[in-house]
C-alpha positions as CSV (number, residue, x, y, z in Angstrom):
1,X,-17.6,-0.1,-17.9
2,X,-14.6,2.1,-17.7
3,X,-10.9,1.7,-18.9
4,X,-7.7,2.5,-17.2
5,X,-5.0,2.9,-19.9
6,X,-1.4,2.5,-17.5
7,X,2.1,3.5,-19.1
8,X,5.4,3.5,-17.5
9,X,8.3,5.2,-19.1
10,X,11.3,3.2,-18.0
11,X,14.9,5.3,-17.9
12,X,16.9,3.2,-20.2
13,X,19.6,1.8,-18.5
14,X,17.0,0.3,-16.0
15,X,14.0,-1.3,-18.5
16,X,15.4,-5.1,-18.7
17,X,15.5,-4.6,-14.8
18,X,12.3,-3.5,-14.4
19,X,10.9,-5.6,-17.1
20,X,12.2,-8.5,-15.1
21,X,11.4,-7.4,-11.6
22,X,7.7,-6.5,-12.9
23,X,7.6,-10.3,-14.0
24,X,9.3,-11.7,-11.2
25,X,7.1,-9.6,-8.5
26,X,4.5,-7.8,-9.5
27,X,3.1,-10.1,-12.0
28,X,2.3,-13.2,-9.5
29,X,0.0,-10.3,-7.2
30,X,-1.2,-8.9,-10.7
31,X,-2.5,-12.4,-12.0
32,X,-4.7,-12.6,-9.4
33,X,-6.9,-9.6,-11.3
34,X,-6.7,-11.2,-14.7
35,X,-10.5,-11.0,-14.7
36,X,-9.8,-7.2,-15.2
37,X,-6.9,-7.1,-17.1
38,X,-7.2,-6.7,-21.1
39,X,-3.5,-7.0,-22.1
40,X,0.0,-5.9,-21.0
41,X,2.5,-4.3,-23.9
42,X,6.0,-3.1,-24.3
43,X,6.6,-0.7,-26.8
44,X,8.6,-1.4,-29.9
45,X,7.7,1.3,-32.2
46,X,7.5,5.1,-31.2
47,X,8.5,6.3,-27.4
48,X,10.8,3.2,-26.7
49,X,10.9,1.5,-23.2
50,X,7.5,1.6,-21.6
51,X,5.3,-0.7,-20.0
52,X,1.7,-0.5,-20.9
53,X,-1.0,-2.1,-19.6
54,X,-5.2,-1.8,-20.1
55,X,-7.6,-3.0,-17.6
56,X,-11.3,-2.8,-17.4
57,X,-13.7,-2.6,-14.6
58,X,-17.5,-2.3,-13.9
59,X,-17.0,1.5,-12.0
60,X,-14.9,3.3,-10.2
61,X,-15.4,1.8,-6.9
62,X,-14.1,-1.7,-8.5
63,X,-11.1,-0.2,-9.9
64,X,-10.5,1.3,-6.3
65,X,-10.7,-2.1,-4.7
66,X,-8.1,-3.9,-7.1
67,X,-5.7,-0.8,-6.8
68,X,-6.6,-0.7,-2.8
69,X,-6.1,-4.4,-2.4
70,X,-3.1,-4.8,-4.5
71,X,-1.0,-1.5,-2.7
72,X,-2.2,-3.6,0.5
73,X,0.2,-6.8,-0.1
74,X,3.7,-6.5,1.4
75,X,5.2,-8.0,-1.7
76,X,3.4,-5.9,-4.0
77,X,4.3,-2.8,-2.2
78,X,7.8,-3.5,-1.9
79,X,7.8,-4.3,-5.8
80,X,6.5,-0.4,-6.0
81,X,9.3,0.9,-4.0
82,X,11.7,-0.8,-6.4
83,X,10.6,0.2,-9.5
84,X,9.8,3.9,-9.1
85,X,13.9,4.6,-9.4
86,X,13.5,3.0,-12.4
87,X,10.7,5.1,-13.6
88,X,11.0,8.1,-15.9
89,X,7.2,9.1,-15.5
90,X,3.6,7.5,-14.7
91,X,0.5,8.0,-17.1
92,X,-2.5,6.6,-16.1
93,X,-5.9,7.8,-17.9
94,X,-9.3,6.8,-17.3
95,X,-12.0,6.2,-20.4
96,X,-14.9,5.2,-21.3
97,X,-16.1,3.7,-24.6
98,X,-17.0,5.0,-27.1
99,X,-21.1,4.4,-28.1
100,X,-19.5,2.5,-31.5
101,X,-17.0,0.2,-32.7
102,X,-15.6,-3.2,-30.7
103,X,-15.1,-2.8,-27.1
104,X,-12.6,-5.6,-25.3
């Protein structure tokens, strides 16, 4: 099992548009992956206006399909072009877990 940990920094001015735009288009393509998807945040304490979301997949190669798949939908691409104005920077990291503790 890996883990893809996805934040978005939003600029400011432009997070309740993107917030509403990622619910309005991205989310109906996304749903369709809430098998993989562990839980979608917004940050309230610490660095303000990002988007975070964790998903988990079997391997590599089934991450790659999902990502493959969605970028593949005209809606879902034409979401992407839309929000990357709005975007101060992209982090996405890749993890495994750890051999202890509770793993989602």
């Amino acid at each position: 099992m890996i883990y893809e940990l996805r934040t978005y920094a939003l600029k400011p001015e432009s997070a309740a548009d993107a917030m509403a735009l990622y619910q309005a288009e991205a989310w109906p393509e996304l749903s369709k992956w809430s098998q993989n998807l562990v839980g979608y945040f917004i940050t309230e304490i610490g660095p303000l206006h990002q988007i975070v979301h964790l998903w988990k997949f079997e391997n590599h190669d089934a991450r790659d399909h999902q990502w493959t798949t969605l970028r593949a939908q005209p809606g879902f691409a034409a979401f992407g072009k839309k929000l990357r104005p709005m975007l101060l920077s992209q982090e996405n990291k890749i993890m495994k877990a750890a051999p202890w503790g509770p793993h989602p």
